[in-house]
N, C-alpha and C positions, 0 to 999 in steps of 0.2 A: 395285729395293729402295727407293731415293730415293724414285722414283715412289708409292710406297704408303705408306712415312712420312708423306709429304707431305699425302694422302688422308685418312690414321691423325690425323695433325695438324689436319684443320679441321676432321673430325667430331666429334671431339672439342673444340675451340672450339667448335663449333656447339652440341652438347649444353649446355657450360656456360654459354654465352648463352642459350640457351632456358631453362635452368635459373635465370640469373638475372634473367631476365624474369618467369617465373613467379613467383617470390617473388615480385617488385614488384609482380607483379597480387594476389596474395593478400595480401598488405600494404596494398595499397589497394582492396582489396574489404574487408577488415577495418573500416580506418579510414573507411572509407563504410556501413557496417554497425553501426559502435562508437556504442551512447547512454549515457548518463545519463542515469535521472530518478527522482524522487520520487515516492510514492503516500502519499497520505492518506485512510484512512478512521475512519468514522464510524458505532457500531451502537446501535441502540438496544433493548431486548429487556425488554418487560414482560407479565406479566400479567393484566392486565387496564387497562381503556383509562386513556389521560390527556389531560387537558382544562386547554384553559388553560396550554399549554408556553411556556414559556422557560427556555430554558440559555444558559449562558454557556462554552465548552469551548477547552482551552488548541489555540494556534496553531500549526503548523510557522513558523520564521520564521530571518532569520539577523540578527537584532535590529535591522533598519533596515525593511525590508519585507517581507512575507509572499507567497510566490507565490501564494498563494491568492489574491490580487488581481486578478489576470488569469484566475485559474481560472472565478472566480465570476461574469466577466462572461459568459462563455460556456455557455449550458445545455446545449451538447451535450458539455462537457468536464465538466458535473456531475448527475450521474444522481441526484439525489436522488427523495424519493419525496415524491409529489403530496400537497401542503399544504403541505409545509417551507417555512420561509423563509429563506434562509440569508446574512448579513451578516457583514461585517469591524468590529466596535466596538470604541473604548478603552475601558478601563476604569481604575481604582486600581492593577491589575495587566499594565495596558500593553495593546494588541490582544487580543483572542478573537473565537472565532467566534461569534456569536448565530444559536439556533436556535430560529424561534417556530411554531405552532402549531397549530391552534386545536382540533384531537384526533387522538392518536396512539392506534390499537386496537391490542389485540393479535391477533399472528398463530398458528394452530398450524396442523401440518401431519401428514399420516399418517404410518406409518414406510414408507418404501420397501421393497419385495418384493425379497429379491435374485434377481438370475439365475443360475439352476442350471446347473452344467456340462453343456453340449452345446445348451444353450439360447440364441437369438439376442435372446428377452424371455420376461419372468417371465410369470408369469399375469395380474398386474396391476400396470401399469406407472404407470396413474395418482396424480397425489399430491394426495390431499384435504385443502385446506384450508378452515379454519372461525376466528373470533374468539373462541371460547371451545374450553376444554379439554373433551373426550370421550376414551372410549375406541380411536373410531376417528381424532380428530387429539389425540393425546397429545403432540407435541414445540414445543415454542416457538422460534419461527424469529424471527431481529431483524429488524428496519426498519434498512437500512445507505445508504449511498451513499460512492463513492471518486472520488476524482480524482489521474488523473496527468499529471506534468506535465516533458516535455523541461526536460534544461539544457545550457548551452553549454560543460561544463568538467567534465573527469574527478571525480567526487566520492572525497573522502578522505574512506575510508570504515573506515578504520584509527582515526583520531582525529576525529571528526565533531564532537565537543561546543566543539571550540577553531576547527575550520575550515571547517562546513558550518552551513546550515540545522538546526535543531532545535526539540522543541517548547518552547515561553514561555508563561508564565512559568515560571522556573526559582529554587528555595529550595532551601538546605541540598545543594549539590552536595557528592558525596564519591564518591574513585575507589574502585572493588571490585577484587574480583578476579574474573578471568575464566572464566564459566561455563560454558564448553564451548573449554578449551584444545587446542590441537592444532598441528602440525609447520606450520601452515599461518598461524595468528594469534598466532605467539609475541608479535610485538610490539602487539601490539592492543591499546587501554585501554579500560577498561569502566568508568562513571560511573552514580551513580544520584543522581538527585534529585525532588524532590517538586515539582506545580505546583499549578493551583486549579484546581475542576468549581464552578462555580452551577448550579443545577435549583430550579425553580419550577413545579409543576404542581397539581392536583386529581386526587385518586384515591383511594380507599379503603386502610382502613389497614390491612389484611392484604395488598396488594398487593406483590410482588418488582418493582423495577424496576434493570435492569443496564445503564448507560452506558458505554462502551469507544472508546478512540479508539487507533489506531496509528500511524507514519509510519517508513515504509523509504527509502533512497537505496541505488540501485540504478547498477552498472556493467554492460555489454552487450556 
């Protein structure tokens, strides 16, 4: 009876060391797994072409420097689309990005065919795109480019505005209230404030032109 207590006894040790190994391994396959980072993008969506660009477009920054710094040395960490030219400038309103030129067309594209159930492709899978609007490229697709970029340090992403990167310049801050509350962001503070766009282009004066920039901080 000893005899098999005893047996009872280290299989049991033994389980809970493998058990507590295993954690460890998943713990540290986590923490070898776990990033942080930022994306920033950039779209641009008009109707008919423009000549002669420059913008001026607020910064992700955390008010000493911009990671976009390092981003922008590297073309393979910025997919922008061929012509752009894209620079870190001061201004009156402290760093932005400068985006110059020298003509941005517009794009349209057809509507995609859906795939019918039981079907592996539609009839016509091709998407036709054209510089001017038709009945067969009816939708206006933007000129975009994004860049992400690793950081060394879990982002607080609860209160971002007082401890992370955000975009500058920043006017007239004031806290809201929270847009999509839930069990999960009770504490979370939600801020809105106002910054500056410069655009300088040529284009005709029935033309729509829609400049949009975003910036997420992302945990992993």
């Amino acid at each position: 009876m000893n005899k098999l207590f005893k047996i009872f006894l280290v299989f049991a040790i033994l389980i809970i060391a493998a058990s507590v190994l295993w954690a460890n391994h998943q713990n540290q396959m986590y923490e070898d797994t776990f990033q942080s980072e930022y994306q920033y993008d950039v779209s641009i969506e008009t109707l008919q072409s423009l000549h002669n660009v420059t913008l001026y477009l607020p910064l992700p920054s955390d008010g000493n420097e911009s990671f976009l710094s390092e981003a922008l040395k590297s073309e393979n960490n910025l997919n922008k689309p061929t012509g752009w030219n894209c620079t870190i400038t001061e201004t009156k309103h402290g760093k932005m990005l400068q985006i110059t030129a020298h003509e941005i067309d517009p794009e349209f594209h057809s509507i995609p065919v859906p795939i019918e159930e039981g079907q592996s492709e539609g009839p016509n899978r091709t998407i036709n795109e054209s510089t001017e609007y038709s009945e067969d490229t009816p939708f206006p697709y933007p000129e975009d480019f994004s860049i992400y970029q690793n950081v060394d340090h879990e982002l607080d992403t609860k209160n971002p505005l007082e401890n992370e990167t955000t975009f500058i310049p920043k006017y007239n801050i004031k806290e809201v209230a929270n847009q999509f509350p839930n069990e999960d962001n009770e504490n979370v503070k939600t801020y809105q404030y106002e910054s500056h766009l410069y655009a300088n282009y040529n284009t005709t004066a029935e033309n729509t032109v829609d400049i949009s920039m975003s910036f997420m901080g992302m945990n992993n």
